[in-house]
Structures are given as structure tokens and as C-alpha cells.
MARTIGU-460527 format. One record per atom (N, C-alpha, C): residue number from 1; atom name; z, x, y. Coordinates in steps of 0.05 Angstrom, whole numbers. Example, Ala and Ser with C-alpha at 12.3 -4.5 7.8 and 13.67 -1.06 7.14 Angstrom:
BEGIN
i = 1	at = N	z = 156	x = 264	y = -114;
i = 1	at = CA	z = 156	x = 246	y = -90;
i = 1	at = C	z = 156	x = 264	y = -66;
i = 2	at = N	z = 142	x = 257	y = -45;
i = 2	at = CA	z = 143	x = 273	y = -21;
i = 2	at = C	z = 157	x = 258	y = 1;
END
This chain:
BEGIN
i = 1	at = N	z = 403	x = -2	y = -298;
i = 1	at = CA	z = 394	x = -4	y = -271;
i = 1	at = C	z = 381	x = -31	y = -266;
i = 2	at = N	z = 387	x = -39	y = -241;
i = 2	at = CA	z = 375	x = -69	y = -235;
i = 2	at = C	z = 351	x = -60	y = -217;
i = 3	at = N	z = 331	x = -70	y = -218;
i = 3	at = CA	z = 311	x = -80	y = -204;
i = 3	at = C	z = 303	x = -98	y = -189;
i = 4	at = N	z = 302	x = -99	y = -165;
i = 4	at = CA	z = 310	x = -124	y = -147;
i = 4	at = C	z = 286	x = -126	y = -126;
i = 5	at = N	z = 264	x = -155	y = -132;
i = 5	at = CA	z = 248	x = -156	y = -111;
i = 5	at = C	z = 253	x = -172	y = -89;
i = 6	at = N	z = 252	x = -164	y = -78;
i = 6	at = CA	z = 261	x = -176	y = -53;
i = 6	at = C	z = 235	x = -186	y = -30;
i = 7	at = N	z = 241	x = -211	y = -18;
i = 7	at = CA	z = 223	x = -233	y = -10;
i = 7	at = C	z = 226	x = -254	y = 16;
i = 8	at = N	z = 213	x = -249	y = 30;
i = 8	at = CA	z = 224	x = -271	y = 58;
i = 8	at = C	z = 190	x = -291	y = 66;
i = 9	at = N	z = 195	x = -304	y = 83;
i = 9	at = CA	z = 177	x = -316	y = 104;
i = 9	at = C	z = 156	x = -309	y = 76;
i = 10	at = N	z = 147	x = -326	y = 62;
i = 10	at = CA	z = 127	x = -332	y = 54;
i = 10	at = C	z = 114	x = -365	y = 59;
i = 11	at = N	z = 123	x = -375	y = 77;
i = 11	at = CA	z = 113	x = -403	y = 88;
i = 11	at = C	z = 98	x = -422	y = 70;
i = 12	at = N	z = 106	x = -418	y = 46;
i = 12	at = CA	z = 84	x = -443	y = 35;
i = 12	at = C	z = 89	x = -475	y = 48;
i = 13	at = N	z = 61	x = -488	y = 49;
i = 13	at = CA	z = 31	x = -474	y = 30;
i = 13	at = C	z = 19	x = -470	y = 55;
i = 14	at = N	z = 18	x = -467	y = 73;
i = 14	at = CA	z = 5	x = -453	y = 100;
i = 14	at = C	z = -4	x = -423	y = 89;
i = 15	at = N	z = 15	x = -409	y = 73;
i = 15	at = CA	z = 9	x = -376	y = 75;
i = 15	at = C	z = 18	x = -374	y = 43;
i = 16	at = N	z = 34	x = -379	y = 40;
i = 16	at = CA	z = 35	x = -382	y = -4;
i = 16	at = C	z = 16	x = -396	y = -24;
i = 17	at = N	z = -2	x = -391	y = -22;
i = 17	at = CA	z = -18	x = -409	y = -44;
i = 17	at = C	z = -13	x = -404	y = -72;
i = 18	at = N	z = 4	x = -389	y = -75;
i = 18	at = CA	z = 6	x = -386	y = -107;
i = 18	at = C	z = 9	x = -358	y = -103;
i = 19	at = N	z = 23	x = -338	y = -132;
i = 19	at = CA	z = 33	x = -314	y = -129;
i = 19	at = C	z = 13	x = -290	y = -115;
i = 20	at = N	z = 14	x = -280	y = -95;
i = 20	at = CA	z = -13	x = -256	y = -84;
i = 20	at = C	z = -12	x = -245	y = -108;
i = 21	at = N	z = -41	x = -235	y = -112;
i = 21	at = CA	z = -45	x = -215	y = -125;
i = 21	at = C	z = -28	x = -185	y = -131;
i = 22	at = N	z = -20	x = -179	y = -106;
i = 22	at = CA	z = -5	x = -154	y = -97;
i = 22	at = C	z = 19	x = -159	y = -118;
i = 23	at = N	z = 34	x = -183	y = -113;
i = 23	at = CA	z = 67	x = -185	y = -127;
i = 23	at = C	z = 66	x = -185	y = -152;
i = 24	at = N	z = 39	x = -183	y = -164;
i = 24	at = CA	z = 44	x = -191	y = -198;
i = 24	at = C	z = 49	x = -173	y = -203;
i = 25	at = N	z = 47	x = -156	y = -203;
i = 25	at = CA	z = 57	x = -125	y = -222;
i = 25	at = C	z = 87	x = -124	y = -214;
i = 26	at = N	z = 95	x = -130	y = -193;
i = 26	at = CA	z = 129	x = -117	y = -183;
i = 26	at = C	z = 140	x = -148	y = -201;
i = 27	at = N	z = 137	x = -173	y = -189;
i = 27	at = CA	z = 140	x = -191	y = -206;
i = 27	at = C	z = 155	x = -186	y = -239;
i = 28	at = N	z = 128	x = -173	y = -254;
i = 28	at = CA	z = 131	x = -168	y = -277;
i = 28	at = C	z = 155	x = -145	y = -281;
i = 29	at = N	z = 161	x = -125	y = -269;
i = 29	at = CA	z = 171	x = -108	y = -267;
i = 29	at = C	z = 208	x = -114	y = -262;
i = 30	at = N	z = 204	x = -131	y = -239;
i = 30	at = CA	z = 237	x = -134	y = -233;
i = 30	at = C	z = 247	x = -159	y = -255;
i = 31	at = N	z = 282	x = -137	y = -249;
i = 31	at = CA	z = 301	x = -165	y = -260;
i = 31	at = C	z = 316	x = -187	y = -248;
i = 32	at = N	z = 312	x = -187	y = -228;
i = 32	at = CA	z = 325	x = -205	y = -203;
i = 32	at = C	z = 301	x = -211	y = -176;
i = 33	at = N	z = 302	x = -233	y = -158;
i = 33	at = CA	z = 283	x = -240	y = -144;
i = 33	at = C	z = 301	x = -251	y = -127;
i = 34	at = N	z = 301	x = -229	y = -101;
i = 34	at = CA	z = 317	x = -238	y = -70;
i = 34	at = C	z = 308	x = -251	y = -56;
i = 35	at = N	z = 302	x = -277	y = -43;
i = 35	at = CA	z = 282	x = -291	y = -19;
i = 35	at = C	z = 305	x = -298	y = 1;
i = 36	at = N	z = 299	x = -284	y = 26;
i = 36	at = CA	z = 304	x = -283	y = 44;
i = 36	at = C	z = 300	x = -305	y = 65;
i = 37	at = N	z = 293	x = -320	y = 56;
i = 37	at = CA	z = 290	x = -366	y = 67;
i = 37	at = C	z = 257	x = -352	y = 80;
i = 38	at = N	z = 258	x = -383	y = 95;
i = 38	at = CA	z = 227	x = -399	y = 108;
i = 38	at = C	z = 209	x = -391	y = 80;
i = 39	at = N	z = 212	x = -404	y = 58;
i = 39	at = CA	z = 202	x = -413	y = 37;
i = 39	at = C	z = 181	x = -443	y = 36;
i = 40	at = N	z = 188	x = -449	y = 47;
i = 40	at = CA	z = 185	x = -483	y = 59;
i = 40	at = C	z = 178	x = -500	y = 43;
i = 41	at = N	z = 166	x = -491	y = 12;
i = 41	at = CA	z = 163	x = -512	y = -10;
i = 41	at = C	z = 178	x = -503	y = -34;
i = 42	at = N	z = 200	x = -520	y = -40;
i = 42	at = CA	z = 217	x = -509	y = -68;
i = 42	at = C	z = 196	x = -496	y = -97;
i = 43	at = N	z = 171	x = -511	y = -91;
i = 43	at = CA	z = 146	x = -504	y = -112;
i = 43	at = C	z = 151	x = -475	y = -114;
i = 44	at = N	z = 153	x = -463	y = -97;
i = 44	at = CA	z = 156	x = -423	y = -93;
i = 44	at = C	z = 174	x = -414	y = -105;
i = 45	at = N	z = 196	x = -435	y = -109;
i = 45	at = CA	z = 222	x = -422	y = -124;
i = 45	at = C	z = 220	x = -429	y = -154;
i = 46	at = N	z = 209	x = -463	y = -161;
i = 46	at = CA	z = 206	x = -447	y = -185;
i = 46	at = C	z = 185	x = -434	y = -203;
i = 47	at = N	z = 166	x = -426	y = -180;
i = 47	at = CA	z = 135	x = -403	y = -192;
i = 47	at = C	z = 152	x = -382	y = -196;
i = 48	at = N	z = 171	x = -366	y = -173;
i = 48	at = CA	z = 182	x = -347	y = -175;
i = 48	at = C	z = 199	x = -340	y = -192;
i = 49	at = N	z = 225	x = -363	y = -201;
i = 49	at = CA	z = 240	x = -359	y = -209;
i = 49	at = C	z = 233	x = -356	y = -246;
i = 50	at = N	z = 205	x = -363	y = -253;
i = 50	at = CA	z = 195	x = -360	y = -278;
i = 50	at = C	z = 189	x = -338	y = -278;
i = 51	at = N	z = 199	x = -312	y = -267;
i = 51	at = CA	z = 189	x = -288	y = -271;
i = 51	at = C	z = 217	x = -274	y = -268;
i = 52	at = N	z = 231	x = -281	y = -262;
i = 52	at = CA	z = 265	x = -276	y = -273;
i = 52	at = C	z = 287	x = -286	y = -250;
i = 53	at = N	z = 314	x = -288	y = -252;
i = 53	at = CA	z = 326	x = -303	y = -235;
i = 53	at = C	z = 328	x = -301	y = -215;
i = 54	at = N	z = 339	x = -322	y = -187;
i = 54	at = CA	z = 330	x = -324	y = -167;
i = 54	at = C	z = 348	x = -330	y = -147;
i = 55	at = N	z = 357	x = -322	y = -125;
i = 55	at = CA	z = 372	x = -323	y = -97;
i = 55	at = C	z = 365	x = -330	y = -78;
i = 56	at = N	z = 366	x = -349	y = -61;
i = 56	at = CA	z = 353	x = -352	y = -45;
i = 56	at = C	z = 369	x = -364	y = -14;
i = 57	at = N	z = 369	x = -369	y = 11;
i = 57	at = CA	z = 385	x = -373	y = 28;
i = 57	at = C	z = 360	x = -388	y = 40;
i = 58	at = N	z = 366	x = -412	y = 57;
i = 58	at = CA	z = 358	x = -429	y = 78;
i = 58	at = C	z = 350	x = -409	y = 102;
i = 59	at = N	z = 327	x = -422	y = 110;
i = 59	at = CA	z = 307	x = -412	y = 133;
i = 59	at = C	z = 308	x = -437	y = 154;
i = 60	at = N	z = 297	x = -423	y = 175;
i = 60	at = CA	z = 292	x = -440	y = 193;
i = 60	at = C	z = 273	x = -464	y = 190;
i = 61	at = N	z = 258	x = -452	y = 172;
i = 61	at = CA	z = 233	x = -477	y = 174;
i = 61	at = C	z = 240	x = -487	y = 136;
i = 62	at = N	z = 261	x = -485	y = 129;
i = 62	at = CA	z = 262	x = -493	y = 102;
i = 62	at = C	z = 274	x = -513	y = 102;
i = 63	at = N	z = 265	x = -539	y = 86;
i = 63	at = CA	z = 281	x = -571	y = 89;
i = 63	at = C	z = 290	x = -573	y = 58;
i = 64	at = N	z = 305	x = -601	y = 57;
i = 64	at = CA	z = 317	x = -620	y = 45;
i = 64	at = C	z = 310	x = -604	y = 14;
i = 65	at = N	z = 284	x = -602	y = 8;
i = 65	at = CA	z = 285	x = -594	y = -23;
i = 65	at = C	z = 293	x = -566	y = -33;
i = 66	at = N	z = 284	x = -544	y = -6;
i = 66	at = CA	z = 302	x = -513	y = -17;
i = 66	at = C	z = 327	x = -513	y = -4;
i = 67	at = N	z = 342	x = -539	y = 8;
i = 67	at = CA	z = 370	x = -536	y = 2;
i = 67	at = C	z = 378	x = -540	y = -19;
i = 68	at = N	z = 361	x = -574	y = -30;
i = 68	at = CA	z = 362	x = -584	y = -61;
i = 68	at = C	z = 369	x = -561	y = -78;
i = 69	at = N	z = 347	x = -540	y = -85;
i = 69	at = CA	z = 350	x = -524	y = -95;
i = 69	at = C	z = 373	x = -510	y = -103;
i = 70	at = N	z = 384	x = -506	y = -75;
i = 70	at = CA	z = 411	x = -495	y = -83;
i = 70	at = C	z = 413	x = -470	y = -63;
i = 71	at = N	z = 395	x = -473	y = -40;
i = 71	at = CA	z = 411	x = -437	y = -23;
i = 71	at = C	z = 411	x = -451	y = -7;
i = 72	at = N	z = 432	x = -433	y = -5;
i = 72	at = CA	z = 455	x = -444	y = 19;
i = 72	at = C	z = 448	x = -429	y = 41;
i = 73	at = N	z = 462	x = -426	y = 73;
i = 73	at = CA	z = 449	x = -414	y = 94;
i = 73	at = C	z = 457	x = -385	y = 85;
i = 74	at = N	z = 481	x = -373	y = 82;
i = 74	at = CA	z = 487	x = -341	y = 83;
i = 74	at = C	z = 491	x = -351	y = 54;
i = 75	at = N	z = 493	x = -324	y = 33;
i = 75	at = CA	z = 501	x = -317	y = 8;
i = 75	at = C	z = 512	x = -287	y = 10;
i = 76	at = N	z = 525	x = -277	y = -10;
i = 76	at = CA	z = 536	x = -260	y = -11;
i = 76	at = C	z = 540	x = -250	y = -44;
i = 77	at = N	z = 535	x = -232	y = -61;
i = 77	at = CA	z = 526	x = -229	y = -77;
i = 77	at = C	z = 544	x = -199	y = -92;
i = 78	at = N	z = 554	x = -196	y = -114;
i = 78	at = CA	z = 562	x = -169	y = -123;
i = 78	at = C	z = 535	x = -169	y = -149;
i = 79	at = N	z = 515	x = -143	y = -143;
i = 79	at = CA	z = 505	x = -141	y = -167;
i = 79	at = C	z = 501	x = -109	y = -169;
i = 80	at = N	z = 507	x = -104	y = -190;
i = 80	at = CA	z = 511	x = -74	y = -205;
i = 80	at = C	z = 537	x = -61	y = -196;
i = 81	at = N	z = 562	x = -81	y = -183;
i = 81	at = CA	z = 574	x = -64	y = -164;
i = 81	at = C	z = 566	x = -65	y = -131;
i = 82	at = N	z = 537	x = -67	y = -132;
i = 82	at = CA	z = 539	x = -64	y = -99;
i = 82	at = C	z = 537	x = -97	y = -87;
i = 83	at = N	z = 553	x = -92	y = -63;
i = 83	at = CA	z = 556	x = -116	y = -45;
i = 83	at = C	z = 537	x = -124	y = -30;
i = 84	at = N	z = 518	x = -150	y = -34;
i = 84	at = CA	z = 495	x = -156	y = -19;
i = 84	at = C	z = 500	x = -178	y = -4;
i = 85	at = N	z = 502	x = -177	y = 25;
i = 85	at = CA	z = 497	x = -204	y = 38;
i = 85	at = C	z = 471	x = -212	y = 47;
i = 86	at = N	z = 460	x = -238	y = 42;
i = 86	at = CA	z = 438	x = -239	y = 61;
i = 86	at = C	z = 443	x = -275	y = 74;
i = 87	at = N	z = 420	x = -266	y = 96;
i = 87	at = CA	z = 416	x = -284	y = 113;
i = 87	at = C	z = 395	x = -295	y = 124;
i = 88	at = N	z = 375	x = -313	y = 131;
i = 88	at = CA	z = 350	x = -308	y = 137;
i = 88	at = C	z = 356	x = -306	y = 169;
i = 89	at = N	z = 368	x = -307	y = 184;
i = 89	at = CA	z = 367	x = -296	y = 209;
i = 89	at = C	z = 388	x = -282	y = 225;
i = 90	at = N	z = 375	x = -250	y = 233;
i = 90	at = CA	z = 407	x = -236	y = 235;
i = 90	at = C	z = 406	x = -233	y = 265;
i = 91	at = N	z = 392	x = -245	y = 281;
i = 91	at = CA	z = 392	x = -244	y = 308;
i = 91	at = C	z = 375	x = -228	y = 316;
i = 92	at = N	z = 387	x = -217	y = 340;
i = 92	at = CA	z = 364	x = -194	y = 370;
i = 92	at = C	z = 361	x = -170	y = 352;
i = 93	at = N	z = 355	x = -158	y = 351;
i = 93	at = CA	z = 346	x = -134	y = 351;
i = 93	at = C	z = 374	x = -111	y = 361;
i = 94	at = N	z = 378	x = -115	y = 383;
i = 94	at = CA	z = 394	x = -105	y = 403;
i = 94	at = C	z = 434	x = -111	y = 388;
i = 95	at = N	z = 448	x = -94	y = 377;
i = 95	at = CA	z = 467	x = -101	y = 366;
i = 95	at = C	z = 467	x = -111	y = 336;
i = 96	at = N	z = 448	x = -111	y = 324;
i = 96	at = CA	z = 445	x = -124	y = 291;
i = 96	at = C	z = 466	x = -110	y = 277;
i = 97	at = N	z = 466	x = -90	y = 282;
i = 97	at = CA	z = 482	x = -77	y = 261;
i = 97	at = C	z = 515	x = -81	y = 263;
i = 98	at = N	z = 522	x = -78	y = 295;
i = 98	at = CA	z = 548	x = -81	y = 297;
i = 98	at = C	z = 556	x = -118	y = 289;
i = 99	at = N	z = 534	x = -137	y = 293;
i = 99	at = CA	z = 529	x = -171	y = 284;
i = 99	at = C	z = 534	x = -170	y = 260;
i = 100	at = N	z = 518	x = -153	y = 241;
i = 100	at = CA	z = 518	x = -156	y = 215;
i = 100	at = C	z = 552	x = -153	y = 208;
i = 101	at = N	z = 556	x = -125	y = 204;
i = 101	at = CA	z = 580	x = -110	y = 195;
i = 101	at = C	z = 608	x = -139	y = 209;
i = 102	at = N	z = 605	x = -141	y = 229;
i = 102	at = CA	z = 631	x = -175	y = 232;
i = 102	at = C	z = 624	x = -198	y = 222;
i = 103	at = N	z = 599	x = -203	y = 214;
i = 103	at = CA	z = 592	x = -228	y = 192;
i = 103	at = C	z = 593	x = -226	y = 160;
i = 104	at = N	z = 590	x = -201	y = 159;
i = 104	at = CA	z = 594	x = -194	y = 128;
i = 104	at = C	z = 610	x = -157	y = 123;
i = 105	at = N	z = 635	x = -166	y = 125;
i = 105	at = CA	z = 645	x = -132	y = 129;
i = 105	at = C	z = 650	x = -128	y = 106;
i = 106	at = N	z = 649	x = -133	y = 74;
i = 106	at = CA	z = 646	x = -123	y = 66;
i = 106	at = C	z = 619	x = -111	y = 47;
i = 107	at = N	z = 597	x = -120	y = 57;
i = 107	at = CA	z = 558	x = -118	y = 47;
i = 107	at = C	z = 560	x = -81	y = 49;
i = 108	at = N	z = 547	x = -70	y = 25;
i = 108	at = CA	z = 533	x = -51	y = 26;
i = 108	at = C	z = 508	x = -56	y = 42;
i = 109	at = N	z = 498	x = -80	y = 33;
i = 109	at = CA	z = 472	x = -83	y = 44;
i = 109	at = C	z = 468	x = -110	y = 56;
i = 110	at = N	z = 453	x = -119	y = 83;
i = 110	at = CA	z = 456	x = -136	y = 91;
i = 110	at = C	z = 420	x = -143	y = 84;
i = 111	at = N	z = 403	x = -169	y = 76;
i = 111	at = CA	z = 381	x = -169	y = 70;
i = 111	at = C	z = 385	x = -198	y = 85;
i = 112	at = N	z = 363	x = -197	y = 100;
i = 112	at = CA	z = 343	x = -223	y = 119;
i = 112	at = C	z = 319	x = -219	y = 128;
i = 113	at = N	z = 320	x = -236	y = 141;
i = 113	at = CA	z = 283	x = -243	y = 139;
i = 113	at = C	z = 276	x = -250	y = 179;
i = 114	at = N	z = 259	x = -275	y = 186;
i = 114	at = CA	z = 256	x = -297	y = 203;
i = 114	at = C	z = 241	x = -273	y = 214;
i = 115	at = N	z = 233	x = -248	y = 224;
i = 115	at = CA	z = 223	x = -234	y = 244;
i = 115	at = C	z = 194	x = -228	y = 229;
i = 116	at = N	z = 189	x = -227	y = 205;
i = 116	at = CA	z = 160	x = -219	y = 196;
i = 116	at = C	z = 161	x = -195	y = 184;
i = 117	at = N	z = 180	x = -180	y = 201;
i = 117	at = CA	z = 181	x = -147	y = 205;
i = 117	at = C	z = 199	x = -131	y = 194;
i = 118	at = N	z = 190	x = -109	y = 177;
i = 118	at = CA	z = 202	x = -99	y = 156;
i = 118	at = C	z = 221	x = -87	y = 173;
i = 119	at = N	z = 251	x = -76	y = 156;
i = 119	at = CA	z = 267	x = -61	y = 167;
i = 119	at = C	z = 283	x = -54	y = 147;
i = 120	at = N	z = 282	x = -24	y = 140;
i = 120	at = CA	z = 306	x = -10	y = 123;
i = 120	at = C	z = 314	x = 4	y = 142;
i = 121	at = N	z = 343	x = 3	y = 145;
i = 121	at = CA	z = 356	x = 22	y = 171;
i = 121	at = C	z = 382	x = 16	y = 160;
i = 122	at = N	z = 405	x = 37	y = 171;
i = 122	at = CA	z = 431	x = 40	y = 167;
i = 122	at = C	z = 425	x = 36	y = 205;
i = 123	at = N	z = 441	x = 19	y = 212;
i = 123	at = CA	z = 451	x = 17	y = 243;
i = 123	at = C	z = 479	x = 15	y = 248;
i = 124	at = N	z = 502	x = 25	y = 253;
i = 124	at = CA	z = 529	x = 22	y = 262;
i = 124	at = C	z = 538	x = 13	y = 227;
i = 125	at = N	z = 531	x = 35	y = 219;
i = 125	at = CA	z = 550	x = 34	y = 195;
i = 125	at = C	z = 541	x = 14	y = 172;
i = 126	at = N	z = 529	x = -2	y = 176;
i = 126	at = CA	z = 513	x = -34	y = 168;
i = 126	at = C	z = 482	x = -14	y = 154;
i = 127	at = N	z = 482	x = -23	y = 126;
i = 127	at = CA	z = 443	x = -25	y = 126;
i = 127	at = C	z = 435	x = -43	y = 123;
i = 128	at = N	z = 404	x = -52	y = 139;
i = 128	at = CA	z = 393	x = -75	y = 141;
i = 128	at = C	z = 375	x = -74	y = 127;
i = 129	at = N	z = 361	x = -101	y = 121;
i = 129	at = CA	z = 345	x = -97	y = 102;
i = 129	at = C	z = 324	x = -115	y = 98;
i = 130	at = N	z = 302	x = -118	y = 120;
i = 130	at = CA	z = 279	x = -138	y = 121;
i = 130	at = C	z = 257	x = -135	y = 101;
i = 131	at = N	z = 251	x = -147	y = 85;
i = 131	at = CA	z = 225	x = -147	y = 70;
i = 131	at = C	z = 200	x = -143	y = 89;
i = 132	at = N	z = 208	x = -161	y = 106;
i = 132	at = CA	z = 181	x = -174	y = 121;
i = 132	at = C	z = 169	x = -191	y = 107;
i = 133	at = N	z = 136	x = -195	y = 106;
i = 133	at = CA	z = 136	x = -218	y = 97;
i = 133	at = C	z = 108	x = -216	y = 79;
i = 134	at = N	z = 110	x = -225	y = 62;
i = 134	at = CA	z = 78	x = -214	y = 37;
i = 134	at = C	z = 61	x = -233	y = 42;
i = 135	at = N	z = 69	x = -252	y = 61;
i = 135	at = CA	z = 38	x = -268	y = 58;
i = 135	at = C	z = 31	x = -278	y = 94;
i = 136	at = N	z = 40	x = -267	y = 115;
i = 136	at = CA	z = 45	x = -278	y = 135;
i = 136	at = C	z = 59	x = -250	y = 156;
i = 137	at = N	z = 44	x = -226	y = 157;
i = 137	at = CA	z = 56	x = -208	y = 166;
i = 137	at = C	z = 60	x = -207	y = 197;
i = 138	at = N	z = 53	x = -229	y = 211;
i = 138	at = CA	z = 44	x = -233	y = 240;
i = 138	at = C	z = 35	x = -202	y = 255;
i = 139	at = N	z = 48	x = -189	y = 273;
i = 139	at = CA	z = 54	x = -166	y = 283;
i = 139	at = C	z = 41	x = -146	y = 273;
i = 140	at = N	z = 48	x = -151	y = 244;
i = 140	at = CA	z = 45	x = -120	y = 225;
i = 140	at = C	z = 27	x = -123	y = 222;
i = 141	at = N	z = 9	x = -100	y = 204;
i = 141	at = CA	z = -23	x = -96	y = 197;
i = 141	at = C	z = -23	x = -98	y = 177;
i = 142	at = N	z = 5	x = -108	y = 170;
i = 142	at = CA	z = 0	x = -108	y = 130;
i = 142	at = C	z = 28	x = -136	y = 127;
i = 143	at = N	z = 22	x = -145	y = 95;
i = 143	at = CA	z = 43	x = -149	y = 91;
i = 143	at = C	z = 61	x = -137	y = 71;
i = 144	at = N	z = 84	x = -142	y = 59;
i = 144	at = CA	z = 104	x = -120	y = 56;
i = 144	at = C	z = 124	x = -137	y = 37;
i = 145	at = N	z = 141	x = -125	y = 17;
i = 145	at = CA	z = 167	x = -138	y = 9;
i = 145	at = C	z = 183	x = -121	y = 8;
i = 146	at = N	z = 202	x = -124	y = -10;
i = 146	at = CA	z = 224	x = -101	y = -11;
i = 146	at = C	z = 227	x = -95	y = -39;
i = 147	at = N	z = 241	x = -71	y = -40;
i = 147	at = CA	z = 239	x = -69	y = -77;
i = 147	at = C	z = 272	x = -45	y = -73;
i = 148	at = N	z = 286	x = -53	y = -84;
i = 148	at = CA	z = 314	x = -46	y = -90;
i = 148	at = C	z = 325	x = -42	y = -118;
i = 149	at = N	z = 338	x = -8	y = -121;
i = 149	at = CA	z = 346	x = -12	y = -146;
i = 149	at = C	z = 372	x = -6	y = -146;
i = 150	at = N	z = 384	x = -22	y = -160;
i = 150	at = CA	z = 421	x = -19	y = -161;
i = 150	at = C	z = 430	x = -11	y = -187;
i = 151	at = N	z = 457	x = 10	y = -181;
i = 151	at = CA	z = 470	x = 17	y = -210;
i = 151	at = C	z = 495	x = 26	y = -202;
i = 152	at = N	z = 515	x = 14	y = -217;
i = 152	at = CA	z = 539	x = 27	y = -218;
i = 152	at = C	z = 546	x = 35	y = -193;
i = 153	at = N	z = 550	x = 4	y = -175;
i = 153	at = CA	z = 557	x = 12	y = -149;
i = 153	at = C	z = 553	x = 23	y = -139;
i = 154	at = N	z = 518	x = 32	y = -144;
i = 154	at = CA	z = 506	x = 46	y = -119;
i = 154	at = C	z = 471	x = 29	y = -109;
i = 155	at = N	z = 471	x = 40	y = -87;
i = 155	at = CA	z = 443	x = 36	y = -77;
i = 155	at = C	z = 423	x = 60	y = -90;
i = 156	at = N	z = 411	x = 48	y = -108;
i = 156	at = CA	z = 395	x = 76	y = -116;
i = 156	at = C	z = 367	x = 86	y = -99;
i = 157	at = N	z = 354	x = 59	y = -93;
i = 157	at = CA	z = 331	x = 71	y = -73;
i = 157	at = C	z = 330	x = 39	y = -75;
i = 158	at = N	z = 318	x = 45	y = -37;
i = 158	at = CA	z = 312	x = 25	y = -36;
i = 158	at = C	z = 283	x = 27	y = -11;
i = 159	at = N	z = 261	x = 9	y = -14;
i = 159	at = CA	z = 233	x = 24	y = -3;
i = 159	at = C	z = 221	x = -7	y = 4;
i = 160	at = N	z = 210	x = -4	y = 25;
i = 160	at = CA	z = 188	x = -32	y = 41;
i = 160	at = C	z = 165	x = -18	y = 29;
i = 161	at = N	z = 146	x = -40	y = 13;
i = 161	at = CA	z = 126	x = -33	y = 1;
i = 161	at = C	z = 108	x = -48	y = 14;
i = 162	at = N	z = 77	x = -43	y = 28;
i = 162	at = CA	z = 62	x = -58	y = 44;
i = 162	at = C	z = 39	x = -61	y = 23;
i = 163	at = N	z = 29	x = -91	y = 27;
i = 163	at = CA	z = 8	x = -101	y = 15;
i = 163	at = C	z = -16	x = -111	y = 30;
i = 164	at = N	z = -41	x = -90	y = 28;
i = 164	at = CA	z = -61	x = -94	y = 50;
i = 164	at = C	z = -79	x = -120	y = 40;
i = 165	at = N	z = -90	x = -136	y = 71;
i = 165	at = CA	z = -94	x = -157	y = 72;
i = 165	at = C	z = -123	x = -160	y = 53;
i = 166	at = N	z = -135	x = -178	y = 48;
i = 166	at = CA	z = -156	x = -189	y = 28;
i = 166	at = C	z = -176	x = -185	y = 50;
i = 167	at = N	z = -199	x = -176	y = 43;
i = 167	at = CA	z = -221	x = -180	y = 50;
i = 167	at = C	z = -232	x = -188	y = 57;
i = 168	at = N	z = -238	x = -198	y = 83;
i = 168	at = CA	z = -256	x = -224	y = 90;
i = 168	at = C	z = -280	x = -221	y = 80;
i = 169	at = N	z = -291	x = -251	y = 78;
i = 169	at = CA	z = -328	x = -252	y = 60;
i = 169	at = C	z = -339	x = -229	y = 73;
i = 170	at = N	z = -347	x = -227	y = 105;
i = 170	at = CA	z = -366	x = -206	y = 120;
i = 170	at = C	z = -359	x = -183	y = 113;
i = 171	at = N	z = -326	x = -175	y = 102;
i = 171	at = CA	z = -326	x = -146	y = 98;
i = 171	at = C	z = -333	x = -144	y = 72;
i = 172	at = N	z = -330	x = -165	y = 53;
i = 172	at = CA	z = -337	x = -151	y = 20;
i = 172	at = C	z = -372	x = -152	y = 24;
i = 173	at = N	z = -384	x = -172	y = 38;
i = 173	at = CA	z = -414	x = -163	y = 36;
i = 173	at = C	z = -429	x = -142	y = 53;
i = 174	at = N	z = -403	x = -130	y = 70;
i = 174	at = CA	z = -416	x = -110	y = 86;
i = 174	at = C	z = -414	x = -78	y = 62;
i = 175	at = N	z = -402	x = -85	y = 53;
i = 175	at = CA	z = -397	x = -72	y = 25;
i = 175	at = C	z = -412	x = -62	y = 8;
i = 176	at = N	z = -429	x = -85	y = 10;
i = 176	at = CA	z = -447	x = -76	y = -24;
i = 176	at = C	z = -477	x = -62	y = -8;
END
């Protein structure tokens, strides 16, 4: 079985300062690491990719050195058997699924990012597949990645895991 963490919009160094607390354990745990672009400092890919190998696609706000790197805008991926496309931007809301499924017809799973906002859904036949974003949740009240496990050409489970925000100073001393 593969283990697959999956990762978007972490904006370094605005919102990445180095691995959250939250990711070290999944980190340790997976065998593959999906980033879903707006990475914005290649530094993230190779913190990340020292914790096992790494995929990654171009964001809107990602330049010159995580192309360097090597991700390209869409990728497309066979691992365990199952068919992964991703993208960091899959459009409106409104139609994604029928967008997805003619950009990539043959993806079990379509994985992107750019919105913040988590999303596991089967829509028109298509499943989508937003992490959201672990360090930069805008919208949300939390932030979140994705955690996917593949075998033998199947989706075995796949779950948005939310990581609640750090403490401000006033709340840890309202605390004690």
C-alpha cells in the first residue's frame, strides 16, 4: 500500500517557516509527497522531499526556481495502478468536475489546490481532490492536507485531515 501526503498553498516564507508541527508525524509516516503548487520557495521542496519523494506542479504565485525544480504546470501520474492528475488550478467551482474529466479523462483522481479549500468529492464522474492548505487556511477555521492511500489500482481511502491553528501568546497565558 502507498501512502500519499498530499500538499498545496503553503506560501513560503510568508506562511511556511519550516515543517508545522502538525505534518511531522504524517511526514514520517508517508511514502510519497503530493504538492499541489503556490509553494513559492523551492527551499519547501527540498525540506519536503527529505522525508520521501516528491511531485509537485506550478502555482500561480510559484517562479523561476520551483519550475527549476522540475514541476511542470499539470502532471499526471500512475501510482499503485491508480491514475492521478493534478493541477494547481481547476477553475469555478461551478462545472469542475465536468472541466476536470475533459482535461484529464483518464485520472481516477484529479488533486489541486489555489482555493485554500479542502475538497474530496466525486462530481460528474471526476473525484476532486483539494488538500487545502496547512499553513494558510484563509476561509477555513483550520488548516488541512490530504492523506491518500493507494493499492492495486485502487483508491483505498482517501480523508482531508484539519490542523488547528497555534495559539496566540493571550490565549496560552489566558491558560495557565
Amino acid at each position: 500500500m502507498l501512502k500519499v501526503l498530499v500538499l498545496s498553498d503553503t506560501h513560503a516564507p510568508k506562511r511556511w517557516r519550516g515543517v508545522p508541527e502538525a505534518l511531522a508525524e504524517p511526514l514520517r509516516r508517508c511514502d510519497l509527497i503530493l504538492h499541489a503548487g503556490d509553494v513559492c520557495e523551492p527551499s519547501v521542496l527540498e525540506e519536503l522531499s527529505a522525508f520521501a519523494p516528491l511531485h509537485v506542479v506550478l502555482g500561480n504565485n510559484d517562479g523561476d526556481g520551483v519550475a527549476s525544480w522540475g514541476a511542470p504546470e499539470m502532471l499526471e501520474l500512475e501510482l499503485e495502478g491508480v491514475r492521478v492528475a493534478m493541477i494547481h488550478i481547476a477553475g469555478p467551482k461551478q462545472g469542475r468536475g465536468k472541466r476536470m474529466r475533459r482535461q484529464f479523462p483518464a485520472a481516477d483522481i484529479v488533486v489541486f489546490g489555489h482555493s485554500h479549500m479542502p475538497v474530496d468529492m466525486v462530481e460528474d464522474g471526476t473525484h476532486l481532490f483539494n488538500p487545502g492548505s496547512p499553513t494558510d487556511p484563509r476561509r477555513e477555521p483550520m488548516g488541512s492536507y490530504g492523506w491518500l492511500e493507494l493499492s492495486d489500482g485502487e483508491l483505498l481511502s482517501h480523508a482531508i485531515h484539519r490542523i488547528p491553528r497555534p495559539l496566540t501568546a493571550a490565549q496560552r497565558r489566558a491558560q495557565v
